[in-house]
C-alpha positions in Angstrom: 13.1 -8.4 0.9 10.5 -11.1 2.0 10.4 -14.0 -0.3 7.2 -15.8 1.6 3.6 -13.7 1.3 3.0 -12.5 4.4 -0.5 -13.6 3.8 -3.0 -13.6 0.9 -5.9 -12.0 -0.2 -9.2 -13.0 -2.3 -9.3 -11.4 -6.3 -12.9 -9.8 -4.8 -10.4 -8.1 -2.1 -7.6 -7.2 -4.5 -10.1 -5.4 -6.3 -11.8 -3.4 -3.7 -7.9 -2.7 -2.6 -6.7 -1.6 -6.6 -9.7 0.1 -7.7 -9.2 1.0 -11.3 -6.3 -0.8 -12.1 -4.4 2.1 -13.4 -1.4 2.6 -11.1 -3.0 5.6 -10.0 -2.5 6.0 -5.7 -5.6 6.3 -3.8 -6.6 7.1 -0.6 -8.8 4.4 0.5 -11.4 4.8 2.3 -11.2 2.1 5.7 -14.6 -0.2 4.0 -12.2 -0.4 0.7 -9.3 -2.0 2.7 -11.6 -3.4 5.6 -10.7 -7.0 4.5 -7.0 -6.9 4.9 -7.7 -4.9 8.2 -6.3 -8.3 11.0 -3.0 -8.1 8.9 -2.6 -4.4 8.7 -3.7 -3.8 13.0 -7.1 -2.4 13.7 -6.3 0.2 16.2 -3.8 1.8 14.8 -4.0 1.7 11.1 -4.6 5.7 10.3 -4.8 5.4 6.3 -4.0 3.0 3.4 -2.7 4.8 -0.3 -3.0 1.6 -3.0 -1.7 1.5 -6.3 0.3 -0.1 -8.8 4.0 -0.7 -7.9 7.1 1.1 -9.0 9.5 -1.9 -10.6 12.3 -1.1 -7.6 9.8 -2.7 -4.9 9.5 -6.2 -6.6 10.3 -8.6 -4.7 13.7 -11.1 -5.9 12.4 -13.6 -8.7 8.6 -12.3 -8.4 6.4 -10.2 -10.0 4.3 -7.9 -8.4 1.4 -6.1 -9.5 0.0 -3.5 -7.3 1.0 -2.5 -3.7 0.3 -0.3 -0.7 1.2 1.5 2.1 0.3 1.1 5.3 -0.4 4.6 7.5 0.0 3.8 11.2 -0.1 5.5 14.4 2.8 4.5 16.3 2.1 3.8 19.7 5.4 3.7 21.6 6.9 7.0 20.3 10.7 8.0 21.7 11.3 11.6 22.1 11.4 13.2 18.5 10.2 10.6 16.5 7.3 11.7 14.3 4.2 9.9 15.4 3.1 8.2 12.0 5.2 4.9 10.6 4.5 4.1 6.9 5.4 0.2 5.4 5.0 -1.0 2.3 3.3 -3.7 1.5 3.5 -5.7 -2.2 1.0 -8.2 -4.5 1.7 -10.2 -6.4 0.4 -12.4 -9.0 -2.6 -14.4 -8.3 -1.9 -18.1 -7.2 -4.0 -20.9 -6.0 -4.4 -19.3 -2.3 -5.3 -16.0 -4.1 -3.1 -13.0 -4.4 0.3 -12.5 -2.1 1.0 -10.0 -0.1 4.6 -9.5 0.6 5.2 -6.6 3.5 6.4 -5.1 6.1 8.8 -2.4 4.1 10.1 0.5 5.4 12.1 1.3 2.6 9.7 1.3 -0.3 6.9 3.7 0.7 6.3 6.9 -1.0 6.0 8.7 2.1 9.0 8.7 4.5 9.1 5.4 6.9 9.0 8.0 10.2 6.4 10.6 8.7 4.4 13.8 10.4 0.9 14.5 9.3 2.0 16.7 6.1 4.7 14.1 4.4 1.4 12.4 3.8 0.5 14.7 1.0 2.9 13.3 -1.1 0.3 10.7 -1.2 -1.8 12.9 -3.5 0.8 14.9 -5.7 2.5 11.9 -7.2 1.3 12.0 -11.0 0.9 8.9 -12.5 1.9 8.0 -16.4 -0.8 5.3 -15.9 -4.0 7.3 -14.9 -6.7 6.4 -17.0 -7.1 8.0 -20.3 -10.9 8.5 -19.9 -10.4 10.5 -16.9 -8.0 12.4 -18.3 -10.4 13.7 -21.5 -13.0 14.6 -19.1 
């Protein structure tokens, strides 16, 4: 696991990446994650899914907050490899160059590193014991 960020982001960013704050995953729309978009690879960058992070993705010695994953089109496909590569990518708490970003991880995505279209759907069936209350009673 990465000990240095990878880079940082701005708390305005953070929040357009978390949303609601409730651990819930969401499929971003590209304007909501727009601003980490020169870390992540414009071209090939399919989809983003953000939450809050499951405990076994914190990075040694660091706490991390929220995370995401990273849909991307892979471009230089072998012969039977699916054509979509999922990483995970970690914040963490906010420090005086804003909040870290610790990524590139293939082995902390909800969906499978090497995924087809449908192993994306996962994406929207995870429950969450953290969705919000209020959208709950509604």
């Amino acid at each position: 696991m990465l000990k240095q960020p990878s880079f940082y982001i701005t708390e305005e960013n953070y929040n357009a990446l978390v949303g609601n704050g409730f651990w819930k995953i969401n499929d971003l729309p590209p304007e909501r994650w727009d601003q980490v978009r020169n870390f992540l690879g414009r071209p090939d960058t399919l989809a983003v899914f953000a939450s809050g992070n499951a405990p076994h993705a914190i990075p040694s010695g660091l706490s991390e907050i929220a995370g995401f994953d990273r849909v991307r089109i892979e471009g230089n496909r072998v012969e039977g490899e699916p054509p979509l590569n999922v990483y995970h990518y970690g914040i963490g708490q906010k420090e005086a160059n804003g909040y870290p970003v610790y990524g590139l991880v293939k082995d902390k995505t909800v969906a499978p590193h090497w995924s087809e279209l449908h192993n994306l759907d996962v994406y929207n069936q995870q429950p969450s014991e953290y969705d919000d209350p209020a959208e709950r009673a509604s």
